[in-house]
Backbone as a printed PyTorch tensor [residue, N CA C, xyz], in Angstrom:
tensor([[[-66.7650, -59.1730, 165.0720],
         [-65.6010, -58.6090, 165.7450],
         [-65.1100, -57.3980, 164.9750]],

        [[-64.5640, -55.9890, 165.3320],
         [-64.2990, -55.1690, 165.1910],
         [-62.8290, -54.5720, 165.7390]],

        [[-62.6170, -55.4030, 166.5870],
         [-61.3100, -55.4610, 167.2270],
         [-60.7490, -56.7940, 167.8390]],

        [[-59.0770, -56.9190, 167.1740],
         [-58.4640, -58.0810, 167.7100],
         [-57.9480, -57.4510, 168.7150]],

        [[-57.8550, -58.6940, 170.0830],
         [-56.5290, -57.8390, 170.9660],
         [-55.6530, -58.7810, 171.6010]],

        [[-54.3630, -58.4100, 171.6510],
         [-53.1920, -59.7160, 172.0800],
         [-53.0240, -59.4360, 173.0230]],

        [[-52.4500, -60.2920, 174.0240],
         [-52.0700, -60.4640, 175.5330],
         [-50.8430, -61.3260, 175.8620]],

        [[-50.6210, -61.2400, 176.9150],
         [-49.7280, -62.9610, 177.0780],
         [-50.5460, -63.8870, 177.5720]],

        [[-49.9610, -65.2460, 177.3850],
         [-50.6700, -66.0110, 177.4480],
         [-50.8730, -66.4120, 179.0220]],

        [[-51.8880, -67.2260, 179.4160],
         [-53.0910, -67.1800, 180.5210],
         [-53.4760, -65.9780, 181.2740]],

        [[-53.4100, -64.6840, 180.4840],
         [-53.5260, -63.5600, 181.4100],
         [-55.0600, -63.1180, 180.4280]],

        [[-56.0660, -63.9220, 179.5040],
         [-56.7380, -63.8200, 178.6350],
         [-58.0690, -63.0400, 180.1360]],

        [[-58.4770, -63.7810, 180.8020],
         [-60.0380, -63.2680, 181.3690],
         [-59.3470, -61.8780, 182.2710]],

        [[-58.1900, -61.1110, 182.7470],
         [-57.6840, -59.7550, 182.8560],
         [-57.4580, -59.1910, 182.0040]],

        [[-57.0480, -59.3360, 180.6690],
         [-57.3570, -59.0200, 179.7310],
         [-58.8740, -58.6670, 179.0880]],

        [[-59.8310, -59.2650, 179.7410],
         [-60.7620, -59.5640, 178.8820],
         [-61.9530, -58.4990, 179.6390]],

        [[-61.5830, -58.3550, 181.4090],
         [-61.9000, -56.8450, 182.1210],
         [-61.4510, -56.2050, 181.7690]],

        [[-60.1080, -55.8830, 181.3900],
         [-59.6530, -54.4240, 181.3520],
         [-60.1520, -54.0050, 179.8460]],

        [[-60.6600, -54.6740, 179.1700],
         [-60.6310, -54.2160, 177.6090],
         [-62.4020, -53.8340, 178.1360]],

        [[-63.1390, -54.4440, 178.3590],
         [-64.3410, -54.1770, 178.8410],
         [-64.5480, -52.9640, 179.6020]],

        [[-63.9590, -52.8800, 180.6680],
         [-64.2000, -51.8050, 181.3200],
         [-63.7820, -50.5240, 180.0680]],

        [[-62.4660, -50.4980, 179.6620],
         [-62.0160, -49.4450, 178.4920],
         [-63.3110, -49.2960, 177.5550]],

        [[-64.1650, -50.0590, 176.8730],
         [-64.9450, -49.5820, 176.2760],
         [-66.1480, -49.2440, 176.6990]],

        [[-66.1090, -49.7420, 178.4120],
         [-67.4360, -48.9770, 178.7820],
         [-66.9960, -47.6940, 179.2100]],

        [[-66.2990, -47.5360, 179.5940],
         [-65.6610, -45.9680, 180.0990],
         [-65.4810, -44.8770, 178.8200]],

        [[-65.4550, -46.1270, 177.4020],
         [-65.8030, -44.7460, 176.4420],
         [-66.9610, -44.9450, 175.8730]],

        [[-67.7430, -45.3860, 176.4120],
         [-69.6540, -45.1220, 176.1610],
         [-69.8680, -46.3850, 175.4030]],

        [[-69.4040, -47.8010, 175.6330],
         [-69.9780, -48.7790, 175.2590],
         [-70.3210, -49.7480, 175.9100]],

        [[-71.2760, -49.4180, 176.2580],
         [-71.7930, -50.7860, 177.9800],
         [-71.9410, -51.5820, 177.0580]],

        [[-72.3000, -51.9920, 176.1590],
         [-73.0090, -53.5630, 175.0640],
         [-71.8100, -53.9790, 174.4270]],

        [[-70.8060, -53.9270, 174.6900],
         [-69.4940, -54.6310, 173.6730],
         [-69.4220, -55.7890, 174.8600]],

        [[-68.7940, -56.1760, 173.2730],
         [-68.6320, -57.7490, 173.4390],
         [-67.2840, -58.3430, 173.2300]],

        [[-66.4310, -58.7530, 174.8750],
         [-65.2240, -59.0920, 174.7170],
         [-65.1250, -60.2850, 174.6120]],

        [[-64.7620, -61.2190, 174.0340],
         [-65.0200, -62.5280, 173.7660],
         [-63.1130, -63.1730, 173.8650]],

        [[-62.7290, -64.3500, 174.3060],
         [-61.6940, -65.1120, 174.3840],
         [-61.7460, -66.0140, 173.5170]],

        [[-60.9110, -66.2640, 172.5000],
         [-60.7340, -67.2150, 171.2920],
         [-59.8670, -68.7540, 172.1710]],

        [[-60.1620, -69.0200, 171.2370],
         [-59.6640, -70.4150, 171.1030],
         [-58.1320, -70.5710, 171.7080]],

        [[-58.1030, -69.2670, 170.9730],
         [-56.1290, -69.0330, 170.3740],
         [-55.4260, -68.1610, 172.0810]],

        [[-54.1110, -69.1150, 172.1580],
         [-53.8900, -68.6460, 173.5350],
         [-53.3080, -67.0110, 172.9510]],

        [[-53.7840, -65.8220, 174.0940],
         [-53.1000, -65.0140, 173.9530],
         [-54.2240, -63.6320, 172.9570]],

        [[-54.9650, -64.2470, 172.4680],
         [-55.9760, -63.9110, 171.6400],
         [-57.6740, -63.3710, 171.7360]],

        [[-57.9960, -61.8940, 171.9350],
         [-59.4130, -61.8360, 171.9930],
         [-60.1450, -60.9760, 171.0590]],

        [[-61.4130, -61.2220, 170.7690],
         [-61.9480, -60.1780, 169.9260],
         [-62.7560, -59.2920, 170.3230]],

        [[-63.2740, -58.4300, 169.9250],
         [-64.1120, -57.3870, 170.1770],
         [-65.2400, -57.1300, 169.4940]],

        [[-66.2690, -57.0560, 170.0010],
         [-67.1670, -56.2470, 169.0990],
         [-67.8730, -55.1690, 170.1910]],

        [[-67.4290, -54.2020, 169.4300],
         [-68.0220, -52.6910, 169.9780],
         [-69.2180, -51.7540, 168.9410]],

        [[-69.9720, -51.1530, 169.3680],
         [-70.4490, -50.3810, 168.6870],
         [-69.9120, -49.0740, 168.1910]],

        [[-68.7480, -48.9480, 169.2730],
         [-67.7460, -47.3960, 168.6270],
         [-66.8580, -47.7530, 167.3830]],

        [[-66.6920, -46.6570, 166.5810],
         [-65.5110, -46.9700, 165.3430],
         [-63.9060, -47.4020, 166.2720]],

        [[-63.9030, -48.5230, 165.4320],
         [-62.4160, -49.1370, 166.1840],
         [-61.2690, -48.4980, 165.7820]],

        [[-60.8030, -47.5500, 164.9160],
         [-59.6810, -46.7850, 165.0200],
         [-59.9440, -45.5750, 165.6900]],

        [[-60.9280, -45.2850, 166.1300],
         [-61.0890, -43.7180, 166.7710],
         [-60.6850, -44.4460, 168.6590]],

        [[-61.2920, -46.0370, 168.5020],
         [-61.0050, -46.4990, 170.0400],
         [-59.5540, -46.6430, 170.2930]],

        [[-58.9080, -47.1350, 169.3890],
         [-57.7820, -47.4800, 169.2120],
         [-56.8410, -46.0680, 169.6790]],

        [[-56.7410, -44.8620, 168.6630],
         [-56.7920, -43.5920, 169.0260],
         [-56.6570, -43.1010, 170.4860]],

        [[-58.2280, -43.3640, 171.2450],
         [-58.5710, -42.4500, 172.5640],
         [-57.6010, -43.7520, 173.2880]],

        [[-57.6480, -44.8060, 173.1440],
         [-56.5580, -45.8770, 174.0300],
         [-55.5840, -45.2820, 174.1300]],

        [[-55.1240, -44.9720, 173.0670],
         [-53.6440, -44.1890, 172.6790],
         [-53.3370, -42.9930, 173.7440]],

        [[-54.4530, -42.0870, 173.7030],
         [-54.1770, -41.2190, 174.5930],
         [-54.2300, -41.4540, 176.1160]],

        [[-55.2110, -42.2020, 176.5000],
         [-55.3390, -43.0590, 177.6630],
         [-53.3990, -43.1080, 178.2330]],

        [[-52.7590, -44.0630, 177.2170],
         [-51.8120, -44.4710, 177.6150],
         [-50.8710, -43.4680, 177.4980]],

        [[-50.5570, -42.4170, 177.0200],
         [-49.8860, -41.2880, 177.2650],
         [-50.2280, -40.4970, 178.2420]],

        [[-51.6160, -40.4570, 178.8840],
         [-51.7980, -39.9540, 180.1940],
         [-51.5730, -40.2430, 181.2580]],

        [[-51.9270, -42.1630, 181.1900],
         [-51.6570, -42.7810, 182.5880],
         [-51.0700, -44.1080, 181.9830]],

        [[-49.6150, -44.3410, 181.8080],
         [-49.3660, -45.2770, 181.5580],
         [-49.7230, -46.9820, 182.1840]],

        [[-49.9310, -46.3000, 183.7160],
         [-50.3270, -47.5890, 183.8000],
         [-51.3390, -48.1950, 184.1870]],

        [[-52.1810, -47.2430, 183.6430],
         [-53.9070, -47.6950, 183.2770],
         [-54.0710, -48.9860, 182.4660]],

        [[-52.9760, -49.3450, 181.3540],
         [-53.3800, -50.4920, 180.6090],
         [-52.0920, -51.5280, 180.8830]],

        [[-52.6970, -52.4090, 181.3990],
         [-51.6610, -53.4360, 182.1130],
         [-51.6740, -55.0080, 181.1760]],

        [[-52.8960, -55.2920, 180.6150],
         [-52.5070, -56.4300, 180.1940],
         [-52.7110, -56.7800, 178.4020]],

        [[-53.4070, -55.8860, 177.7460],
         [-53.6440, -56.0550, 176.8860],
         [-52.2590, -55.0910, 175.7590]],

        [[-51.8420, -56.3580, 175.2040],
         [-50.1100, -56.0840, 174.6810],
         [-50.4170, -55.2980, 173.0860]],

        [[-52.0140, -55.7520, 171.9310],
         [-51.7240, -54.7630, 170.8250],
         [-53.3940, -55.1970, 170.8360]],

        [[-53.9700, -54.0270, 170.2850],
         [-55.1350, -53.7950, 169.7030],
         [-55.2730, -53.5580, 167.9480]],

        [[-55.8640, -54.1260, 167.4350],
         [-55.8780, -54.2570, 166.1820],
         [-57.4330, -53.8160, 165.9050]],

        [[-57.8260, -52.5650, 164.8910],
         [-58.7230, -52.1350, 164.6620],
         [-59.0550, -53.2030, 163.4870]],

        [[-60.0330, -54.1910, 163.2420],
         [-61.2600, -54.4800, 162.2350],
         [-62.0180, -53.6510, 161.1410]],

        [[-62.2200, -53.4800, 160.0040],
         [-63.1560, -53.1590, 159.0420],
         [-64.5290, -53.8460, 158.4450]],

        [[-63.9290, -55.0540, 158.2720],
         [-64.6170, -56.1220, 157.8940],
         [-64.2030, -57.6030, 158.2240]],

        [[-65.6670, -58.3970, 158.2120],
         [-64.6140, -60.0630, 158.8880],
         [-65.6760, -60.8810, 157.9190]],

        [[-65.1130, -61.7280, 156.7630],
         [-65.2940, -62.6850, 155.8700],
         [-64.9080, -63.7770, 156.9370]],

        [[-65.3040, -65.1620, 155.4960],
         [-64.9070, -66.4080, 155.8680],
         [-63.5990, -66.7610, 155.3720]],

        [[-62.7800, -67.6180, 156.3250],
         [-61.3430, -67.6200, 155.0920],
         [-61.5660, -68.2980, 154.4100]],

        [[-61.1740, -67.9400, 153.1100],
         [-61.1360, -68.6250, 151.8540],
         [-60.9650, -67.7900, 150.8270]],

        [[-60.0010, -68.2180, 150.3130],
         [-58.9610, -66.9460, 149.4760],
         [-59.4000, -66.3450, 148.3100]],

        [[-59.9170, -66.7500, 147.9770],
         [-61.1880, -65.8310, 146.8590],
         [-61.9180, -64.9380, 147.2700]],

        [[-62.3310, -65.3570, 148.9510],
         [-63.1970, -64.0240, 149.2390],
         [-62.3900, -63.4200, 150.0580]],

        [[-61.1030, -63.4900, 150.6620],
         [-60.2410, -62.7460, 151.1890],
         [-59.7110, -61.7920, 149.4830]],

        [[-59.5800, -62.4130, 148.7840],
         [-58.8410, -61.4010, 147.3780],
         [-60.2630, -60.4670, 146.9620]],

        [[-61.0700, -60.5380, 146.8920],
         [-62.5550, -59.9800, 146.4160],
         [-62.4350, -59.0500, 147.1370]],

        [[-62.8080, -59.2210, 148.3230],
         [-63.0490, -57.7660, 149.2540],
         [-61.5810, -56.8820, 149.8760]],

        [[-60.1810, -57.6060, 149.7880],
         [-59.2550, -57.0280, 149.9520],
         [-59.3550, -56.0430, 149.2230]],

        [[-59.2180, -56.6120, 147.2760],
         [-59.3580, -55.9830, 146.2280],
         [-60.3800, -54.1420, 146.0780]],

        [[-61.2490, -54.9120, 146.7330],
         [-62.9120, -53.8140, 146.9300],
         [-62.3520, -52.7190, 147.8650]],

        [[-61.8160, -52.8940, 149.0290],
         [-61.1670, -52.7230, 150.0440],
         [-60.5550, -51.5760, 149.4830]],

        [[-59.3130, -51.7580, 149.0430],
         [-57.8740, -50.9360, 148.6620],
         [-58.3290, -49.6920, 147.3850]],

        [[-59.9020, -49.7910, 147.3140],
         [-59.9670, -48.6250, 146.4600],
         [-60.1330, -47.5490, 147.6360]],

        [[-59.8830, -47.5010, 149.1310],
         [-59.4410, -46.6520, 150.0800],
         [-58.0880, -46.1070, 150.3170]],

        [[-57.2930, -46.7680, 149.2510],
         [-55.9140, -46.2980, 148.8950],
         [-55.6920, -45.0270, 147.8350]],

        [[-55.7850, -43.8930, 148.2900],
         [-55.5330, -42.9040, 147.3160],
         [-54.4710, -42.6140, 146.0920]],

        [[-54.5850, -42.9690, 144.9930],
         [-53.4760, -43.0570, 144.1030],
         [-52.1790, -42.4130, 143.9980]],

        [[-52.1560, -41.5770, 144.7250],
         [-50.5310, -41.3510, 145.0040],
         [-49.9330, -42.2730, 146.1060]],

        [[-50.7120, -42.8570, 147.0230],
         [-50.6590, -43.4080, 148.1950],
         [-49.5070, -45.0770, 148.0140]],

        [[-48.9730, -45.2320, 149.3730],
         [-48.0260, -46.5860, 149.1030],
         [-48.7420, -47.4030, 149.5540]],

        [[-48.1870, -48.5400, 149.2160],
         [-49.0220, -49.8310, 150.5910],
         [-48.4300, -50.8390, 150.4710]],

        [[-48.8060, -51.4720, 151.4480],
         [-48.2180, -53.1180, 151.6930],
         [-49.3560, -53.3340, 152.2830]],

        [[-49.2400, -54.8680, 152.1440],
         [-49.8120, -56.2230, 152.4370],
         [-49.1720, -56.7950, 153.5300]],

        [[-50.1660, -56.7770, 154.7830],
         [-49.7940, -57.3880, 156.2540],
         [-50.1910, -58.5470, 156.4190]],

        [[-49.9930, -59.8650, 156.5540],
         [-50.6020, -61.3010, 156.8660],
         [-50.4190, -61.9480, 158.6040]],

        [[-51.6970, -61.9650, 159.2540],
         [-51.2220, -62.1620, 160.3620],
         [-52.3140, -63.7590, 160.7410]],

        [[-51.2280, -64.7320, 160.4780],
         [-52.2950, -65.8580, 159.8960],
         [-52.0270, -67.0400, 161.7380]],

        [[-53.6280, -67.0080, 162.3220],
         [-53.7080, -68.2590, 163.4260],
         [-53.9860, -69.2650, 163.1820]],

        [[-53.7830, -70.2920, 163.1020],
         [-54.6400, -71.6520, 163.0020],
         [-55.5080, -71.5950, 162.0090]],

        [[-54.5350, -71.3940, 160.4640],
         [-54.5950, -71.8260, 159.2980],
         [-53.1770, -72.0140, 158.4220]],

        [[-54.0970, -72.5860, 157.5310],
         [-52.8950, -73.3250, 156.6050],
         [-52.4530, -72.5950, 155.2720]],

        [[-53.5910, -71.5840, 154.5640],
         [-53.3720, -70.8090, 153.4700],
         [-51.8740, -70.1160, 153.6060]],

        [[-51.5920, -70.3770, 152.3360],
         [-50.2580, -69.6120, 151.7970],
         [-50.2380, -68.1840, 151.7290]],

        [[-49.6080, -67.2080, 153.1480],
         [-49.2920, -65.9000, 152.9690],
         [-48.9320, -65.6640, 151.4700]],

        [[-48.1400, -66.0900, 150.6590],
         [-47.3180, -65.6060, 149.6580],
         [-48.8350, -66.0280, 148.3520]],

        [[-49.3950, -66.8950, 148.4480],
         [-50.4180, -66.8310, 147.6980],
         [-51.5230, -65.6710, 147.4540]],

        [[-51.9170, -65.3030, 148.7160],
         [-52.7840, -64.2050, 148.9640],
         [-52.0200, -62.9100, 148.6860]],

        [[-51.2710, -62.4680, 148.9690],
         [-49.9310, -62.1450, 148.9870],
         [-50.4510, -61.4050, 147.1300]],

        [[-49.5910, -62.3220, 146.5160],
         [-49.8950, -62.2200, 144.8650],
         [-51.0620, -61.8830, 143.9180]],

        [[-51.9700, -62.7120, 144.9950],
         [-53.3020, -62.5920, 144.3160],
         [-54.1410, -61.3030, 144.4420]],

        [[-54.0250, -60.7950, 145.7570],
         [-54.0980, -59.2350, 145.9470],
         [-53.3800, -58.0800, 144.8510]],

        [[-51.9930, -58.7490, 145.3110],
         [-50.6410, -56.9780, 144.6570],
         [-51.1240, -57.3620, 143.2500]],

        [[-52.0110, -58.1370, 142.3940],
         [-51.8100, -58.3010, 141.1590],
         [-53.0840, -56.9110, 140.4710]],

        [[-53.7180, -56.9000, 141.6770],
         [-54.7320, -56.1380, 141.6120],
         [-55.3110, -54.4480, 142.0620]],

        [[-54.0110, -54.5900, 142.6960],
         [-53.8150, -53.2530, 143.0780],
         [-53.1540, -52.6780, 142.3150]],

        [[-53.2450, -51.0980, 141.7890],
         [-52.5450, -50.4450, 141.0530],
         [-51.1640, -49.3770, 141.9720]],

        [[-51.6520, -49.2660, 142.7600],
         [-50.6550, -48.8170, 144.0940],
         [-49.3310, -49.0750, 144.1390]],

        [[-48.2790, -48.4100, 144.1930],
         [-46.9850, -48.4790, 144.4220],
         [-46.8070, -49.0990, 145.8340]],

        [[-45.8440, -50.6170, 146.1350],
         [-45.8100, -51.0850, 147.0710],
         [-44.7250, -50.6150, 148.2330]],

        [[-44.8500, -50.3120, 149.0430],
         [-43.6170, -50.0450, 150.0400],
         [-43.1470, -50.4240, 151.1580]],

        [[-42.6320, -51.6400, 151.4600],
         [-42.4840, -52.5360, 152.4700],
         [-41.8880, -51.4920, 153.5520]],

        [[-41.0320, -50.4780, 153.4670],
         [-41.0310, -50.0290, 154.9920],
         [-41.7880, -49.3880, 155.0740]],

        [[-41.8880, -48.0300, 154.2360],
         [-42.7130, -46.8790, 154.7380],
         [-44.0840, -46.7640, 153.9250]],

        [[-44.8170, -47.2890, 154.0910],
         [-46.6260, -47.3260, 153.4980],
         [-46.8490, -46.5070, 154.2820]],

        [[-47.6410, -45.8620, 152.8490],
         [-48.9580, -45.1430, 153.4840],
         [-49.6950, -45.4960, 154.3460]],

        [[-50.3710, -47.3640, 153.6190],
         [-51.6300, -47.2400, 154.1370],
         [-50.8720, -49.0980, 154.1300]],

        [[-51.8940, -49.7370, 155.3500],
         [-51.7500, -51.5220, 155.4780],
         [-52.8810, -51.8370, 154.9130]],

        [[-52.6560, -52.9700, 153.8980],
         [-53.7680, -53.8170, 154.1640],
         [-53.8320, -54.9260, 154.8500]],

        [[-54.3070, -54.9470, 155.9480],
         [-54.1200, -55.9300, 157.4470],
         [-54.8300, -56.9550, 156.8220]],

        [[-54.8120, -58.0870, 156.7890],
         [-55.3880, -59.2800, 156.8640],
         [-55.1800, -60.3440, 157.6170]],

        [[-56.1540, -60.2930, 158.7510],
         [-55.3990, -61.1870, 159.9450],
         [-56.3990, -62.6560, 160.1680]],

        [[-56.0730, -63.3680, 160.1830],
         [-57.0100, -64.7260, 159.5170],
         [-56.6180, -65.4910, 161.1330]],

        [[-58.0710, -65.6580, 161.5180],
         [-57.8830, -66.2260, 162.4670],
         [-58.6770, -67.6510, 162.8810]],

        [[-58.3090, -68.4830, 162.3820],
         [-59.3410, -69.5210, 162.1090],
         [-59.9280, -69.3600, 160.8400]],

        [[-60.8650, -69.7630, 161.1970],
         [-61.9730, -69.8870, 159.8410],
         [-62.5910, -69.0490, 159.3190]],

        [[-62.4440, -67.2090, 160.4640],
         [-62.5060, -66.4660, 160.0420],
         [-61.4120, -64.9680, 159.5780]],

        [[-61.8130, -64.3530, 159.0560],
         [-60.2980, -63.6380, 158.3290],
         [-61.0700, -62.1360, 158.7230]],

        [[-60.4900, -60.8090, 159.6010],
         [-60.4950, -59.5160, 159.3520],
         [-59.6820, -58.9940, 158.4010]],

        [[-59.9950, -58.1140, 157.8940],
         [-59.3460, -56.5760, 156.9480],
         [-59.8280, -55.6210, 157.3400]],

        [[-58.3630, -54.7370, 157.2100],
         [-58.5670, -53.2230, 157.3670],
         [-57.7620, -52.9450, 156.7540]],

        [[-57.9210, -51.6940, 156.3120],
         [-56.7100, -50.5610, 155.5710],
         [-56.5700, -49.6010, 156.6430]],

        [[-55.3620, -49.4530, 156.6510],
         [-55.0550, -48.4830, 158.0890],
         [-53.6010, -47.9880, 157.9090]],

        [[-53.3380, -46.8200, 158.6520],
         [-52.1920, -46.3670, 158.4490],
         [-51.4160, -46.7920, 159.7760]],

        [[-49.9090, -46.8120, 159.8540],
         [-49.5520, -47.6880, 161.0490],
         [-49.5680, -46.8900, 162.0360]],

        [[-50.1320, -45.9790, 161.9180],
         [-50.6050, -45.7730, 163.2890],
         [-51.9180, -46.0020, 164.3100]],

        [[-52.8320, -46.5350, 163.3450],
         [-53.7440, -46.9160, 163.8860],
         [-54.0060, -48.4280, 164.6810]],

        [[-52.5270, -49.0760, 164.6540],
         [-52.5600, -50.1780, 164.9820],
         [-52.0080, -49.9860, 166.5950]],

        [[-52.4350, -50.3200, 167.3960],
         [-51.7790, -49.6600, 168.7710],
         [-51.0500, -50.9950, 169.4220]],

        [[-49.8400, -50.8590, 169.4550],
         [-49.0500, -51.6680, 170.3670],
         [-48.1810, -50.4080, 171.6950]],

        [[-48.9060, -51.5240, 173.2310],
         [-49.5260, -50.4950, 174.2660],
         [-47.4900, -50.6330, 174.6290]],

        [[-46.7230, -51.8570, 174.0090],
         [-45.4870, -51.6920, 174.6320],
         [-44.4300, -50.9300, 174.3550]],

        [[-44.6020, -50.7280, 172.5630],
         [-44.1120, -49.6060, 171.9170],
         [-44.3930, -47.8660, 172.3320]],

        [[-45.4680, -47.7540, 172.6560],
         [-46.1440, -46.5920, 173.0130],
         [-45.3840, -46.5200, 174.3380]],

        [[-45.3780, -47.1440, 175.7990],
         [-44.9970, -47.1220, 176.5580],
         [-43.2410, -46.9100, 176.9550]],

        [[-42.4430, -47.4010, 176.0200],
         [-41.0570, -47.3350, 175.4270],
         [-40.9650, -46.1780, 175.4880]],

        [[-41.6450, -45.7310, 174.2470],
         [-41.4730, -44.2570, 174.2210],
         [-41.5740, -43.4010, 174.8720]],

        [[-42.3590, -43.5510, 175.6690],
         [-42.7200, -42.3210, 176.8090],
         [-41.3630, -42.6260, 177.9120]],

        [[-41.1320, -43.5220, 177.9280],
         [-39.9670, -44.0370, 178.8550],
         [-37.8600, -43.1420, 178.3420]],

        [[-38.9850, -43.1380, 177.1850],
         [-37.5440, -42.4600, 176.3580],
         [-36.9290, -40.8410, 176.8280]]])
């Protein structure tokens, strides 16, 4: 998976066309929209880079707002481990040398149907980063969204995270 994407809940298989069609319309007939377990919840695997998709979505929805009807936030992927907090801290760690040393950051935990301690991972990461932390205004996230048994990361700046209702607000503004 390369991309998470949220919805409301039982609206998952319209969700699960419209995200399909979106990546075949930007040159990916072979992605793979898949429905989790988790109500409200799907993943992606595309062959396009998922913040550049994330991006052209973006513009999508400033052109025709109401081209995207059911899918509520897209979350770009880097990498997807097994959870288990040693190898979530290892490659977070590996990860955040994409943080440029003047650069801020925080630590995002977006935990489904598990039990690990945000505030554990949490510690075990910031102990290792040399980075100045900045809970409102970061540079850069380190997303760690654990979904089951398996866990994505990305480092991303918040704009690469697309929530289609925020975006839509705005244009409304």
């Amino acid at each position: 998976m390369n991309l998470i994407i949220t919805c409301a809940r039982h609206l998952e298989p319209e969700t699960q066309e419209e995200l399909t069609d979106i990546l075949r319309e930007y040159g990916d007939a072979e992605a793979i929209v898949s429905i989790t377990k988790m109500s409200g919840i799907l993943t992606a695997e595309t062959n396009l880079e998922p913040i550049e998709i994330v991006r052209k979505i973006k513009e999508m929805i400033l052109d025709e707002p109401w081209s995207i009807r059911y899918c509520l936030r897209i979350i770009p992927i880097q990498k997807v481990i097994e959870t288990k907090i040693e190898e979530i801290e290892k490659i977070a760690t590996e990860m955040s040398e994409q943080i440029a040393e003047e650069e801020t950051y925080r630590i995002s935990i977006e935990k489904r149907n598990s039990d690990l301690s945000s505030q554990e991972i949490i510690s075990k990461i910031a102990n290792k980063i040399k980075n100045k932390v900045s809970l409102e205004f970061a540079d850069k996230i380190l997303l760690i969204e654990i979904l089951g048994n398996k866990t994505g990361l990305s480092i991303l700046k918040k704009s690469d995270i697309l929530s289609i209702e925020k975006i839509k607000r705005s244009i409304s503004e």
